[in-house]
N, C-alpha and C positions, 0 to 999 in steps of 0.2 A: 504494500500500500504506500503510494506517492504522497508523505504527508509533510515533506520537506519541498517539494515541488517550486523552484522558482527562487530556493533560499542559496543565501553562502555561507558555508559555515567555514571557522577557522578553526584548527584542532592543532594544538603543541604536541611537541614530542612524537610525533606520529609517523618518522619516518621507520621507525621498528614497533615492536610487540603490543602494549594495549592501547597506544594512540593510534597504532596502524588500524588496532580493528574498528577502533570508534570509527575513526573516518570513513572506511570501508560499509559498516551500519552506517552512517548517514548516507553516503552519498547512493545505499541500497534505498533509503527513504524519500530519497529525489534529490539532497541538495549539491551543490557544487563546493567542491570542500578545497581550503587551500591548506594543504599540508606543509606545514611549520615546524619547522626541526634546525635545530643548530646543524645537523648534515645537508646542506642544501641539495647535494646531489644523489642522497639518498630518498630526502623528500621528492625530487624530482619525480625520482623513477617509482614511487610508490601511485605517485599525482599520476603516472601515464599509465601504471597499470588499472587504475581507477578506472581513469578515460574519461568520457564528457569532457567538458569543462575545466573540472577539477587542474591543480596546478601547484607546483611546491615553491615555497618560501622559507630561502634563508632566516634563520634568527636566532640572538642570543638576550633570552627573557629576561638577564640577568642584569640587561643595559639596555635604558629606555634610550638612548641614541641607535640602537638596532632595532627596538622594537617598533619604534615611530614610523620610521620609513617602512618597516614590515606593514606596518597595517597600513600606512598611506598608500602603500603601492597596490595591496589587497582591493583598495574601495577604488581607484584610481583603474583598475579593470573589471571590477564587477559591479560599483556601485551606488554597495549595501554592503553590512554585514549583518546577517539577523543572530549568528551563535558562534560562543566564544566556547572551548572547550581547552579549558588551563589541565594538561595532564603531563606536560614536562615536568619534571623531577628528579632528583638523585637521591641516593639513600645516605652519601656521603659518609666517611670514614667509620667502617666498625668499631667499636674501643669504648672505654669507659672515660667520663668524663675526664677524669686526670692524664689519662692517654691524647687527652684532644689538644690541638693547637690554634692557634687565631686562625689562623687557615684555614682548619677544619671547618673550625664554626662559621666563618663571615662566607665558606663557601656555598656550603647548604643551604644558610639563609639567604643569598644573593640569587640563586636557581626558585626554593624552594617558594618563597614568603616576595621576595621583591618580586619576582619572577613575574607572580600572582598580581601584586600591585601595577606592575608596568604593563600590563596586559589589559586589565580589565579599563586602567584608566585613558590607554588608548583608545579603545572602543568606547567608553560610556558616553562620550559627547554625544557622535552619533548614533549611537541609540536613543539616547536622550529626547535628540532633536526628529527621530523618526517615532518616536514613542511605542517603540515594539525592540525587545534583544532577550536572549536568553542567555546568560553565562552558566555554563557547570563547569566545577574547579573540582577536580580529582585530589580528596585530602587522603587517610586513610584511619583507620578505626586503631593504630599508634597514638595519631591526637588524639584519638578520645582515651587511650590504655595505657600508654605510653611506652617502650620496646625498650628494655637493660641494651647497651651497650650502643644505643640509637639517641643521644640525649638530642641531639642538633635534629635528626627529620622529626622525631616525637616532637618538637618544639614546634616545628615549622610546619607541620602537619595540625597540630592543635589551633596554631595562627592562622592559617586559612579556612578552618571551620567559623569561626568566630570572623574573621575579616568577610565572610560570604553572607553572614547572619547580617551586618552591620551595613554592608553595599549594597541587601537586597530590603532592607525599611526604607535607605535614602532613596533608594528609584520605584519606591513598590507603586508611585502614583502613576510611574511614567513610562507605565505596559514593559516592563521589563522584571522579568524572573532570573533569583540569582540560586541557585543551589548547591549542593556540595553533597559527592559520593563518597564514602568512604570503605574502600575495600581492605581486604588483610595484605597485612605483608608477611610472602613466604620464604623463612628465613632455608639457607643451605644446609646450615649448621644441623637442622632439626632431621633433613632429607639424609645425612650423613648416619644417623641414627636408625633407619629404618630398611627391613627388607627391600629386596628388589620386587617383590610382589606387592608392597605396601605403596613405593615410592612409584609401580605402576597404576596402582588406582587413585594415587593421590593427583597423580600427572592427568589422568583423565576426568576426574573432577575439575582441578584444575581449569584444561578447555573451558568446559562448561560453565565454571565461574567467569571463564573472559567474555564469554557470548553474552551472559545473563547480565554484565557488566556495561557491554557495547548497549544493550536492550533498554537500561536504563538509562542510557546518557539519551538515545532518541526518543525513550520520554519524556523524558526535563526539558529537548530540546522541543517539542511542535506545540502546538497552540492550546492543545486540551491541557497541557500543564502553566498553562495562563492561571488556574485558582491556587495552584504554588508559588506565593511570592520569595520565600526562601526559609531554606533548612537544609537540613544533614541527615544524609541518605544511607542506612546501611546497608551495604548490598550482600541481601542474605546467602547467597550462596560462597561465597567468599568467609563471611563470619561462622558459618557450618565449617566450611575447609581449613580455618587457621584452631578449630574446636578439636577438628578429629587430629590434626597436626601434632595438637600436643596432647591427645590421648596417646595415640600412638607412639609419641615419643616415652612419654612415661613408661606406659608399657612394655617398651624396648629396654630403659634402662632397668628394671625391676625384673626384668629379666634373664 
């Protein structure tokens, strides 16, 4: 069903794994997606396996001097933008706080948290002034739990729930919906732990939570989630898989 039909959506991070499929689900939903990746030639060639319209855009989220021109060049060929989909991110350096360095921290938060900010503020004008946008910002259920040896994404992950809560009251007059998914994050360390028969059905779960994920984001994005003005979205197939994660892990060590 063409419920995106006539839209452009711009989707981060999307030259590989869950930004590729989000875009891949919109652009099955009719819209024309410019796929936005710090690889521009990765983005490229994702934007032509798409086809249509669709088309890849260099960017680094992390600098609103690359973002600006990303998105002027975006409306400068298509237009419009009607959906922003913030799902660039790093997990940035494993380790416990005392292991971190200024680096560490100012990196995660510059991708993670400004990333967010420089994104959304490019776009809000013109949504603003069209009085129709949908942003979804991929946090993850760390902001809300918080992950040992994660203290920088937990942070910054926690910051974009609350920063989407806060962006989606200022615009909630001005036909613009702001939401936020938050999926699990699956650690290596846990997959280390478990059978080859475990780490196979966990792998195909998995899938399933990327699709059930992609499902979600083309919700938030078309017009029937117009009575969502903003909230934080847990995407339950995901929150079942990071459950059974660490049953199983238990399990494995108790044994």
């Amino acid at each position: 069903m063409f419920l995106l039909t006539g839209q452009t959506a711009i989707v981060t991070g999307a030259a590989t794994g869950i930004g590729e499929a989000i875009a891949r689900r919109l652009a099955r939903a009719g819209a024309t997606i410019a796929v936005a990746d710090l690889d521009a030639v990765g983005a490229s060639a994702v934007a032509a396996s798409i086809g249509g319209d669709s088309f890849g855009v260099g960017i680094d989220i992390s600098r609103a001097d690359s973002v600006e021109p990303a998105v002027a060049a975006v409306l400068a060929r298509r237009g419009q933008i009607d959906v922003l989909v913030n799902n660039a991110g790093i997990a940035g350096k494993a380790a416990p706080l005392w292991e971190q360095t200024d680096e560490d921290w100012q990196r995660v938060i510059g991708v993670n948290m400004t990333g967010v900010f420089n994104t959304c503020r490019a776009v809000i004008t013109h949504m603003r002034g069209r009085k129709y946008g949908r942003i979804v910002n991929i946090a993850s259920i760390a902001g809300k739990e918080g992950n040992p040896n994660m203290t920088g994404y937990s942070a910054t992950k926690a910051a974009v729930i609350a920063f989407t809560k806060s962006l989606g009251k200022e615009v909630a007059l001005d036909g613009i919906c702001v939401n936020s998914v938050t999926p699990a994050v699956i650690r290596t360390k846990i997959l280390e732990q478990l059978t080859q028969q475990q780490i196979a059905r966990i792998q195909q779960e998995a899938n399933r939570a990327r699709a059930e994920l992609s499902r979600e984001i083309v919700t938030l994005s078309i017009e029937a989630a117009g009575q969502v003005i903003s909230k934080s979205v847990d995407s339950r197939d995901n929150r079942r898989l990071v459950e059974e994660f660490v049953a199983a892990s238990d399990k494995s060590r108790n044994n």
